[in-house]
N, C-alpha and C positions, 0 to 999 in steps of 0.2 A: 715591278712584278708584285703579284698579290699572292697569300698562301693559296697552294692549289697550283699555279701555273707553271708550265713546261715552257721551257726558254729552250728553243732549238737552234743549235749553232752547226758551223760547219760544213754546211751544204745538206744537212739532212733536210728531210722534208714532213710535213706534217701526217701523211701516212704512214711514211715508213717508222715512226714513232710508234703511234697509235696500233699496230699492228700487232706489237710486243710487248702490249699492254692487256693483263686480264680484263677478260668483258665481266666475270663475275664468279664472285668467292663466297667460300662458307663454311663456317665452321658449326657442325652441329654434336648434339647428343646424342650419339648413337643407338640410345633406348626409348626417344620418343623422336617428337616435331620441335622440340625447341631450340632453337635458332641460338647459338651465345652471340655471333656476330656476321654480315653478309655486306655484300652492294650486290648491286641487282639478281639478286633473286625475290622470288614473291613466297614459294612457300615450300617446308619439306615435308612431304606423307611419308607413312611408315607404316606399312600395312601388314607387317607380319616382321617375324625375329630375322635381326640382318635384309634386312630390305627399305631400301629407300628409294623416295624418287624427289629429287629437285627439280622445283619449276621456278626458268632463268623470266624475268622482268622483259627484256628486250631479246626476243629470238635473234640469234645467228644468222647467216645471209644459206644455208646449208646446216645438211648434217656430219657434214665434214670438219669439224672444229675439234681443237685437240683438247683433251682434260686432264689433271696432272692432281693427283690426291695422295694423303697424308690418314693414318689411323692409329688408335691409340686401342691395340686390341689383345685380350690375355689370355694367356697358353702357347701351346706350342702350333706351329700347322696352321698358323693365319692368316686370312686371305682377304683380301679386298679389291675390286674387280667393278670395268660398268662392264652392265648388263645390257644396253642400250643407251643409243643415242640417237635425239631428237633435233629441229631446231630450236625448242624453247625448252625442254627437259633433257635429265639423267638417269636414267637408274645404275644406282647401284647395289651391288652385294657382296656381304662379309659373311665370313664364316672362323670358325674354331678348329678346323684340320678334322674335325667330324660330324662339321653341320652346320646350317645355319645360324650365325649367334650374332646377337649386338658389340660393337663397337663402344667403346667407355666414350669416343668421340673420332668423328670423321672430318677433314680438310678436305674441300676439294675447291679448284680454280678451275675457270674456259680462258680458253685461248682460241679465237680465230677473225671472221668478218662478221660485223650487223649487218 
């Protein structure tokens, strides 16, 4: 085996692996587009305070894929939320418990089928 490869034992199979594997992650700056680190995504916009949209590299087979995020966000009453989902996008939005506000920083991961 070489770094990088999945040795499947057991009678598992090569979907039912891949399955349980994020299609794509990111962790950004919740004050602007800058990316600290990703796999397949292409870009995130930010087009107003607490508002994002990521756009995934390899769309989903559906808009049925599940998402699972993480924020680093200050005060009390703080919310982070998608707004929408796409095959190849997210939006999401955060807030301050009295408005829209930026995140110091957002995690988010997909979960489903290409």
């Amino acid at each position: 085996a070489t770094t990088g490869d999945v040795t499947v034992r057991e009678g598992s199979t090569y979907p039912s692996v891949t399955k349980g594997i994020a299609k794509f992650w990111v962790k950004y700056d919740g004050a602007s587009t800058t990316m600290n680190d990703s796999y397949n995504v292409d870009s995130v916009s930010h087009p107003g305070n607490g508002d994002h949209t990521i756009t995934i590299t390899t769309d989903f087979n559906s808009a049925h894929w599940c998402a699972t995020m993480a924020a680093r966000t200050a005060g009390t009453g703080s919310d982070i939320r998608v707004e929408t989902m796409a095959v190849g996008s997210l939006r999401v939005l955060s807030g301050d418990g009295s408005g829209a506000a930026d995140s110091t920083y957002e995690c988010i991961a997909g979960f489903g089928e290409h």
